[in-house]
N, C-alpha and C positions, 0 to 999 in steps of 0.2 A: 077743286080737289086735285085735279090734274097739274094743275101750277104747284101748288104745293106739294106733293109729290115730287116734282119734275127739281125744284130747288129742293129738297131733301136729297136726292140722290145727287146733284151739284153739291152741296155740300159733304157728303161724306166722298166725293172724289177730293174735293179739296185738301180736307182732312188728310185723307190717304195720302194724298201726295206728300201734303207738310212732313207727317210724321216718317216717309219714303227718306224725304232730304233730310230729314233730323237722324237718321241711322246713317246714311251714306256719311252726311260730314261729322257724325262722331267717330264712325269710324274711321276717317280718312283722318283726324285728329290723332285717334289713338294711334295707330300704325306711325304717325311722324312723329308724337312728342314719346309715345312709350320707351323708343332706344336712349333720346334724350334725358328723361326722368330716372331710367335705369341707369344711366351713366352718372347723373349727380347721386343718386342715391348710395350710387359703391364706390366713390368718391373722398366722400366723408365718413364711410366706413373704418374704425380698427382692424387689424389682423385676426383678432379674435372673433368676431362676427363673423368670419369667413366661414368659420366652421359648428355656429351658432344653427341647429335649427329651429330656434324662435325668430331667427333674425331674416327679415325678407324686404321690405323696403325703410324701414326707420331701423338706422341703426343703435345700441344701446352706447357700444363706446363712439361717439360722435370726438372726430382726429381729423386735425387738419397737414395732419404726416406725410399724406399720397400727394396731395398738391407740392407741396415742399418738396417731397422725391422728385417730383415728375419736372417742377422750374429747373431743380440742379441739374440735373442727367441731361434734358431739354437744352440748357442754358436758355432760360424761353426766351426771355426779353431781349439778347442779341438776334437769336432767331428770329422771333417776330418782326424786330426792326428790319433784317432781310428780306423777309418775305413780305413785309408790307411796300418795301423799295421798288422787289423783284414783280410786283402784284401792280403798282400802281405805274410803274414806267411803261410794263408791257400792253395792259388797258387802254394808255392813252393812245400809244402808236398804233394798237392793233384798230383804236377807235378812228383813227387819222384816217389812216389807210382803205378799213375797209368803207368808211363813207367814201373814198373815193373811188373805190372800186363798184361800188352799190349806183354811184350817182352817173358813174360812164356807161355799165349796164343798163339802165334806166332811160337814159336821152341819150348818149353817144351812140346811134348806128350806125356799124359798120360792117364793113364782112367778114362771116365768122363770128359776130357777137356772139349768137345764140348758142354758136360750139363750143366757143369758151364758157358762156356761162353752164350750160349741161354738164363741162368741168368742176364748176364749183359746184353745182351739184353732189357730182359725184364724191368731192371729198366729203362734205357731212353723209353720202351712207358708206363708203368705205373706212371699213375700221382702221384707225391706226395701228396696229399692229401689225398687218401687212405692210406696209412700207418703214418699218423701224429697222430694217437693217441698213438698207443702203443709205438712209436721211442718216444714219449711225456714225457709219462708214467715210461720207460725206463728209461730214462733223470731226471727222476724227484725223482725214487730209484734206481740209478744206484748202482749196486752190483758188478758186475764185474766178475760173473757166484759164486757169493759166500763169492767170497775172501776180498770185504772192510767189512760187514757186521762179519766175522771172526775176522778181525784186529783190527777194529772202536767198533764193537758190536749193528750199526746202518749203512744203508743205505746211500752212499752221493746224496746230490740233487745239478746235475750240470746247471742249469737252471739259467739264468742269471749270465753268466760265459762265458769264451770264451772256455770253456774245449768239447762241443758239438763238435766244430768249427773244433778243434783239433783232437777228437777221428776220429771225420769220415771221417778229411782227411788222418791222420796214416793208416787209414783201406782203402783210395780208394773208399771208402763210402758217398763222400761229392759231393755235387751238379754238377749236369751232372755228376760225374767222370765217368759214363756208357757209355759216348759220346767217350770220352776223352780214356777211354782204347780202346773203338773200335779205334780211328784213330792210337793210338801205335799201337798196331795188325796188323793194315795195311800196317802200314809204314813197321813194323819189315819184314814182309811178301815180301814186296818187294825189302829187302835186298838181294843180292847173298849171296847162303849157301857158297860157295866159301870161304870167307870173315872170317866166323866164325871156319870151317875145317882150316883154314892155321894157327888160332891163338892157335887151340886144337893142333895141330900137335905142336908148341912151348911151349906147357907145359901151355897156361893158362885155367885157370878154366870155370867157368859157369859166376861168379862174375868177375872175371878180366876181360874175353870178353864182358859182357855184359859194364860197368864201362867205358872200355879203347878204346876199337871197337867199339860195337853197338850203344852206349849214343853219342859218339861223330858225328856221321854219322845221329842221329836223329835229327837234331840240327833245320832244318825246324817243326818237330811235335812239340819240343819242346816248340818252340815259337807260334808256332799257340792256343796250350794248354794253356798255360804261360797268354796269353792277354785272351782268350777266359774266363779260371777260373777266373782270376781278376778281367772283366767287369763285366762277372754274378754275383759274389762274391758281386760286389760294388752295383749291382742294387737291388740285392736280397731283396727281405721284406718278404717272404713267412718265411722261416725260420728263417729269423735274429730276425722278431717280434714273433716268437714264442719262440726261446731259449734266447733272450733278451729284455725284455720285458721294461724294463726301463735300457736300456743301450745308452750311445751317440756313436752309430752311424747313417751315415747317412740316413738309409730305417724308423730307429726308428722314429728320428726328423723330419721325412717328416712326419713322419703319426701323431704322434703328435702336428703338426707345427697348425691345424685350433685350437686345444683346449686352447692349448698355448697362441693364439694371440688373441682369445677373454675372456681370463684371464686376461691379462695385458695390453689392450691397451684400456685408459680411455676411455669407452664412445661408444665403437665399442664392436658389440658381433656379433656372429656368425647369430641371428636372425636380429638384427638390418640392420647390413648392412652386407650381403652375399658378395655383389660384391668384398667390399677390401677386407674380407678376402681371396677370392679366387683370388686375385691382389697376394698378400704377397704370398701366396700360390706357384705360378708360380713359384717366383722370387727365394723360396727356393727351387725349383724344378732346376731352372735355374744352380743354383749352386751349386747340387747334379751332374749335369751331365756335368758341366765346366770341371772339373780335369781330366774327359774321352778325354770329344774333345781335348782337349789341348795333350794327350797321344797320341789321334791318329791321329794327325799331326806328331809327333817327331819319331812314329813308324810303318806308315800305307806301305812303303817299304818293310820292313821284314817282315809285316802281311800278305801282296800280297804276297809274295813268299812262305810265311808257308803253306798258302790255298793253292799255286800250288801246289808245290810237297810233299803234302799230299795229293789230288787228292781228297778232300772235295766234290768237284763242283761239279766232274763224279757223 
């Protein structure tokens, strides 16, 4: 009588838990696809449904209008070819780089590791925004500690350029890359020294083990890195509108997308009527963030595995 008791109250904890997790992840569901589903739903919206209140998520006049507004104003397709340029160059470098910042932290001790790595700390909890003047400022008379102002006889201004983009992923310097060399660190860390000792004992170097053994072995950070810098890279506006100020990429064209549409569309301004524009608005939101989803269909298997055995989650 006791046992079965004892397994009746086990099972309605089980139960309880189940049905715990079935409310947590529907609702952690709702909250990420609801802005999504609202965004295609006013998408495909008419004008006239705006001010329909029968109309709430299925709309009556279904127009493929706002998309068509949103490619032309956009220019999407030159855009996106930019941004997927400006998205995949900086990824790789930033991926170069900080594996080899992650891989010297890891086995390279020296003195002062520890200080500098406590640095790279500190850039992922320091916000960007404090250091956006002078990194500005920088950028805007870049000298080069001297040497173009030597050469040139003046200052270059890299500032609406994709050369920011570049330096500071060459340097490990580029957005999150502080995240990005802690998880190399980690990973390298949990490598067997074992591994490394067998390939020194064969004659290879610091650069050949690292290259031929360790890179190959990293192949889960890689990829967790890999998607991780290219989504940020794509969403980014914090930077991209500050070193690009009138460039087509995507973060530019979104922010510029309301000024845009009530420049050119007869009749409609941003005072008149708020609502389309912030219709139109959506739709090119919509399709800033399509070329993502559609990636991470084709790649959310090897993303799952990146994040495990990189041990993110712990």
């Amino acid at each position: 009588m006791r046992n079965s008791r004892l397994l009746s109250i086990e099972s309605w904890k089980r139960w309880i838990w189940s049905f715990a997790r079935l409310v947590l992840i529907v609702g952690l569901s709702f909250l990420i696809l609801y802005p999504i589903l609202q965004k295609i739903s006013t998408s495909i919206k008419d004008k006239e449904d705006l001010y329909s209140p029968i109309v709430v998520w299925v709309p009556i006049h279904f127009t493929w209008d706002n998309f068509k507004q949103a490619i032309a104003i956009m220019d999407y397709w030159e855009t996106l070819a930019n941004t997927f340029a400006l998205s995949i160059s900086t990824t790789i470098l930033t991926a170069i780089t900080c594996a080899l910042a992650g891989y010297g932290f890891a086995r390279l001790k020296f003195k002062g590791s520890n200080l500098l790595f406590a640095g790279v700390i500190l850039t992922i909890l320091v916000p960007p925004s404090t250091i956006l003047i002078p990194v500005y400022l920088n950028l805007k008379d870049f000298t080069l500690m001297g040497l173009i102002p030597l050469l040139t006889g003046k200052s270059a201004n890299l500032l609406n350029t994709y050369w920011p983009f570049i330096l500071t992923s060459l340097t490990a310097n580029s957005l999150k890359a502080g995240l990005y060399i802690f998880i190399f660190r980690q990973f390298f860390r949990g490598i067997p020294k074992e591994v490394e000792e067998a390939a020194y004992i064969d004659g290879a170097g610091i650069g050949t083990t690292f290259s031929r053994i360790m890179l190959p072995n990293a192949l889960p950070a890689m990829i967790t890195v890999l998607l991780f810098s290219f989504v940020w890279q794509w969403n980014d506006s914090f930077f991209t509108t500050t070193y690009l100020a009138s460039g087509k990429v995507m973060s530019v064209q979104l922010a510029a997308l309301p000024y845009n549409l009530s420049g050119i569309t007869d009749g409609v301004s941003s005072q008149s009527d708020p609502f389309y524009l912030s219709m139109v608005q959506d739709t090119g939101i919509l399709l800033a963030i399509l070329p993502l989803i559609l990636m991470y269909f084709c790649v959310q298997r090897y993303f799952v595995e990146g994040i495990e055995r990189t041990g993110i989650v712990g």
